[in-house]
C-alpha positions in Angstrom: 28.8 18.6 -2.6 29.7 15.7 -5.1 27.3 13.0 -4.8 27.8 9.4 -6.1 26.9 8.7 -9.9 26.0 5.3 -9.4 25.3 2.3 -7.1 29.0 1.1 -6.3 30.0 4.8 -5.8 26.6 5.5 -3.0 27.7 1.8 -1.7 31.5 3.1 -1.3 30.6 6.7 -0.2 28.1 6.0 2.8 29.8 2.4 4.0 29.7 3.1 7.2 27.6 5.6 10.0 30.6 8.0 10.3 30.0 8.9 6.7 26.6 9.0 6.8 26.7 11.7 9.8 29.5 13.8 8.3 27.0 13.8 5.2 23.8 14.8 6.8 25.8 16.9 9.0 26.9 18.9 5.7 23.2 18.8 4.5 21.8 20.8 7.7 24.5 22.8 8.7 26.4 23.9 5.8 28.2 26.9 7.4 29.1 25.4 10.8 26.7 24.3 13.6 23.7 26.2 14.9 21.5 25.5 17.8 18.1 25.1 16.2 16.5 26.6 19.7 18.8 29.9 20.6 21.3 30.5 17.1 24.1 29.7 19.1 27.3 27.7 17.7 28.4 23.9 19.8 30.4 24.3 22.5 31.5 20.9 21.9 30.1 17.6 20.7 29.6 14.7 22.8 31.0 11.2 20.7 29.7 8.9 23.5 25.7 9.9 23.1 26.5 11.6 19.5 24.6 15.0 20.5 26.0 19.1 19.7 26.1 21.3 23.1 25.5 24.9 22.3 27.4 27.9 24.3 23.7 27.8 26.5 24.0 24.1 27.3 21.1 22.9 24.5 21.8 19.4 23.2 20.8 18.2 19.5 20.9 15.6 17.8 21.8 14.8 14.1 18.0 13.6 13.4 16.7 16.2 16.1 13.3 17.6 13.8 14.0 15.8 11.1 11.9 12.6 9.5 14.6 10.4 11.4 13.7 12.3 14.5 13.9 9.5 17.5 14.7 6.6 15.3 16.0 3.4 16.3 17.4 2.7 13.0 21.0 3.4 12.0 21.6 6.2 9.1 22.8 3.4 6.6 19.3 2.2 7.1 17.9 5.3 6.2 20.0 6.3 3.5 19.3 3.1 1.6 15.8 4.1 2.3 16.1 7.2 0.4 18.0 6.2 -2.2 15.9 3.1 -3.3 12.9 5.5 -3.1 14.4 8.2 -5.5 16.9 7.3 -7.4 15.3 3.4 -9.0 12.5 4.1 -12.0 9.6 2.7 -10.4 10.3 3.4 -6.4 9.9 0.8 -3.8 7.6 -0.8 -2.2 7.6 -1.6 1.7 7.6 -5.3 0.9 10.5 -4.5 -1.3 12.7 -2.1 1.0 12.3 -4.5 3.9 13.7 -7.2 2.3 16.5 -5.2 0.4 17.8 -3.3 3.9 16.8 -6.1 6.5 14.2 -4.7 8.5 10.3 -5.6 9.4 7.8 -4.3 6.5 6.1 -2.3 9.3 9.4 -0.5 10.0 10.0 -0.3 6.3 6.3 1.2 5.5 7.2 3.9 8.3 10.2 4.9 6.7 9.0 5.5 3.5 5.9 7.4 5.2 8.2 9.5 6.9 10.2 10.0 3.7 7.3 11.3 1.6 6.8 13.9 4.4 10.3 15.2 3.9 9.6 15.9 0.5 7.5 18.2 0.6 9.0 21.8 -0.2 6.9 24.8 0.5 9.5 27.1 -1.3 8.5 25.9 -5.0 7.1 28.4 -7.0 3.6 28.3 -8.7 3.2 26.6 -12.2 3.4 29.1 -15.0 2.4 29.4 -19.0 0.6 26.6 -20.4 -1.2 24.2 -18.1 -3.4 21.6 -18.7 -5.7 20.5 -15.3 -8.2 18.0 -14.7 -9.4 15.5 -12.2 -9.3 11.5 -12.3 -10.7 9.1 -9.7 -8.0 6.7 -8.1 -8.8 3.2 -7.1 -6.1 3.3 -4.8 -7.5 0.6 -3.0 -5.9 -3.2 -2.7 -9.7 -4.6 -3.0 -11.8 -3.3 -5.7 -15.4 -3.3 -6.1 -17.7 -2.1 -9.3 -18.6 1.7 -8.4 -20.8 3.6 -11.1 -18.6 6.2 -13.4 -18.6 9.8 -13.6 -17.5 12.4 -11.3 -20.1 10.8 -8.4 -18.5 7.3 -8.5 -17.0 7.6 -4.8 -13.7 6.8 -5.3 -11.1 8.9 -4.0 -10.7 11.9 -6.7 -7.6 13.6 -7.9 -6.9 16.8 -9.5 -3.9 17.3 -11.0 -2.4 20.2 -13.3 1.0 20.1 -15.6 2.9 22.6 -17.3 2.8 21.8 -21.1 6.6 23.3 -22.5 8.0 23.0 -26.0 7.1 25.3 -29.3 4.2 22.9 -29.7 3.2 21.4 -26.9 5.0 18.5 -27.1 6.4 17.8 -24.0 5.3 18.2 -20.1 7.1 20.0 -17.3 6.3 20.2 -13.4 3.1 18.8 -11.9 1.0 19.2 -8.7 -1.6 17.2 -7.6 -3.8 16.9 -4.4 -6.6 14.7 -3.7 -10.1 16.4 -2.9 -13.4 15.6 -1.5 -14.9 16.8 -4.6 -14.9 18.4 -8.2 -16.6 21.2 -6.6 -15.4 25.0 -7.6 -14.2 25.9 -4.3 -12.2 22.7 -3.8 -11.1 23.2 -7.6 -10.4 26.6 -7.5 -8.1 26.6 -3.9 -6.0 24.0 -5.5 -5.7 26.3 -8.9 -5.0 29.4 -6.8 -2.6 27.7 -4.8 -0.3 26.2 -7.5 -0.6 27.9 -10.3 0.6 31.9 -11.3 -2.2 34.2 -12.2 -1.6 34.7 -16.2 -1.5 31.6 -17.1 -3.3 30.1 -19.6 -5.5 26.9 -18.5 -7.0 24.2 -20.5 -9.4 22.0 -18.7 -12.6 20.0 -20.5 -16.5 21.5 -19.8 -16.8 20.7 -16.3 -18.7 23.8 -15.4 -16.9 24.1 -11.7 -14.0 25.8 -14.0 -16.1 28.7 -15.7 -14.9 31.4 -13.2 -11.4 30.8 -13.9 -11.1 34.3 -16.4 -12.5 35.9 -12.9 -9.6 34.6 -11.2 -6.9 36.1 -13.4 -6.7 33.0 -15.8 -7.1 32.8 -19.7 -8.8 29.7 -20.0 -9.6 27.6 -22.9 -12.2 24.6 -23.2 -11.4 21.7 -24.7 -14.6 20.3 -26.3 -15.1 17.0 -28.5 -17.4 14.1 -29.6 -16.3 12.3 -26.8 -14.6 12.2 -23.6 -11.6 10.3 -25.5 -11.6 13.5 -27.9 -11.4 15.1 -24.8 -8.5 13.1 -23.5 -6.3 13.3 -26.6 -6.3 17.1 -26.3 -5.4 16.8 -22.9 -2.8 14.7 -23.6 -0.1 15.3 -21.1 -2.5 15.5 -17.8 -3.9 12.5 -18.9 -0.9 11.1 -19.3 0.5 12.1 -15.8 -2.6 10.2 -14.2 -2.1 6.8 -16.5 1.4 6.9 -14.8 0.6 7.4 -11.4 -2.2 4.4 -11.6 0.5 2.2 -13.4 2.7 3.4 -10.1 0.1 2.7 -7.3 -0.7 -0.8 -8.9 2.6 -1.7 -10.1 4.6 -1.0 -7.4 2.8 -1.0 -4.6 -0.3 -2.9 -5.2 -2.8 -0.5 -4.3 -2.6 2.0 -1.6 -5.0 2.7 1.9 -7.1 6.0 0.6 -6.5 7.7 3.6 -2.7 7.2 2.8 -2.7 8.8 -1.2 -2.4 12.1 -0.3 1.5 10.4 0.8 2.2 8.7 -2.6 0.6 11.9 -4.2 3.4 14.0 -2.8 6.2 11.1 -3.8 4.8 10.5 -7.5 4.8 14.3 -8.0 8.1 14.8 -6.3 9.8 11.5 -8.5 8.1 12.7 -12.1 9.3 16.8 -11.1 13.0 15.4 -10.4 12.8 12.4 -13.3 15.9 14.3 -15.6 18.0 13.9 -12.8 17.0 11.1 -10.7 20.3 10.6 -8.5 20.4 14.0 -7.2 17.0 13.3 -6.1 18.6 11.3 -3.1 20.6 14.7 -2.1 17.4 17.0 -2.7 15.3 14.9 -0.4 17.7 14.7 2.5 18.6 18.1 2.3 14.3 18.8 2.8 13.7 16.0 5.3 16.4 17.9 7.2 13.3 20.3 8.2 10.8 18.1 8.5 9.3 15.7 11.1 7.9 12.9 9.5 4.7 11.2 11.3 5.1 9.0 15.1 3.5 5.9 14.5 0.4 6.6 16.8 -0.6 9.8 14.2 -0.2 7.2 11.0 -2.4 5.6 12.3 -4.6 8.3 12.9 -4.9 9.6 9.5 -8.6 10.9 8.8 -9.4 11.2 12.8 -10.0 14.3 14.5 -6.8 16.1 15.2 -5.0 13.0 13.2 -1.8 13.7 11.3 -2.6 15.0 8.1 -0.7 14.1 5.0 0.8 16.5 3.0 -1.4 19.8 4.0 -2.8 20.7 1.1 -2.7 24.4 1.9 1.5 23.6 1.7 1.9 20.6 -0.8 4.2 22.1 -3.6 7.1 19.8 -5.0 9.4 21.6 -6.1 10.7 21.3 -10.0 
């Protein structure tokens, strides 16, 4: 499917709702309608409420279990959405989107929250080769206060990993990152096991929750210097990964909640995996948010309660490269 090179031809292509639904319709059901409950093909669809009736009577609509499930917002809205979010260098901001589609920031901070969820892709396949991992804390936060340093500061910590490519190193590939309660082993280790294929060869600094990495099926190699900026430059490319993301959480949005970066986690790592080619991005994440259901406003909310939505499960956060 031919999607649009640039802003007049997305402005021309999706002008009005018909084309957005023909679109999205494309997206979820390639080969034809299928009711998502029995299999069956539409018996006919209905133009006044805009839902498909299977041979068994089952009524769907376009948005039915996706991140646009049960919104009051027209597809235009959310297409803009989406491509603002993953087509422009440094994203959007709520602040931003409201004022550029015409809608309330609250409205405008659900959509991109609901976005992020979609694009998630558990299908991606584990990092492999070279791969440089370490951990950074975040000060995601909009007010910030003098914490002592070191990996017991209590800000909210990251670990991140990147595929190093090129005959010398020279360049990065994918990424993965997940936020974790701490720089233990086991927290370490699940998010190493997770992303990355056993065989590769891992280059992380001292920390001794990595020294049972060769157990795991890893070659690992310490990177050791006078300081922890000798460190750093040998770890160039991880480093480099988080110095983006901060510039990203400050820059663009001004800070973030903490209980919230596990959400810009998933976008930064989708945006940097899908950076060559940042127009098909738009087409990518529609065509995953078509299987997702993005957060209700009540479970937002309830991020870090008991039984509160939970943003970007880490046992299923992979972005796919």
């Amino acid at each position: 499917m031919e999607f649009p090179r640039t802003l007049f031809e997305f402005q021309s292509r999706f002008s009005t709702e018909e084309a957005c639904r023909e679109y999205l319709t494309a997206l979820r059901w390639p080969d034809g309608f299928r009711c998502p409950r029995c299999g069956m093909e539409a018996r006919h669809f209905s133009e006044a409420r805009r839902l498909w009736v299977c041979k068994l009577g089952h009524q769907t609509s376009l948005t039915t279990d996706t991140v646009m499930h049960r919104t009051h917002l027209s597809l235009r809205h959310w297409f803009w959405a989406a491509w603002l979010q993953t087509t422009q260098t440094p994203g959007v901001s709520s602040v931003v989107l409201a004022r550029q589609i015409g809608v309330h920031q609250e409205s405008a901070y659900m959509m991109l929250q609901r976005l992020r969820a979609g694009l998630i892709n558990p299908k991606s396949t584990q990092l492999t080769g070279r791969i440089e991992i370490d951990e950074s804390f975040i000060s995601a936060g909009r007010t910030h206060r003098r914490v002592r340093r070191g990996r017991g500061s209590g800000k909210p910590i990251v670990v991140g990993a990147v595929e190093v490519r090129g005959d010398n190193g020279e360049y990065a590939g994918r990424v993965r990152m997940r936020r974790i309660n701490a720089a233990s082993e086991p927290e370490l280790m699940s998010f190493i096991t997770k992303h990355v294929a056993k065989g590769a060869t891992i280059y992380t600094d001292g920390w001794k929750a990595y020294q049972n990495l060769p157990a795991c099926g890893y070659k690992h190699n310490t990177v050791k210097g006078e300081s922890s900026v000798d460190v750093a430059r040998q770890l160039v490319h991880i480093h480099r990964v988080f110095s983006n993301l901060k510039a990203w959480l400050i820059g663009t949005h001004h800070g973030v909640s903490s209980k919230h970066l596990q959400a810009y986690l998933s976008e930064f790592g989708y945006r940097y995996n899908h950076r060559a080619n940042p127009m098909r991005s738009f087409m990518k994440a529609l065509g995953i948010s078509s299987h997702v259901e993005g957060p209700e406003y009540e479970e937002l909310y309830d991020v870090g309660e008991p039984d509160g939505w939970v943003h970007s499960n880490p046992q299923t956060v992979l972005h796919k490269g």
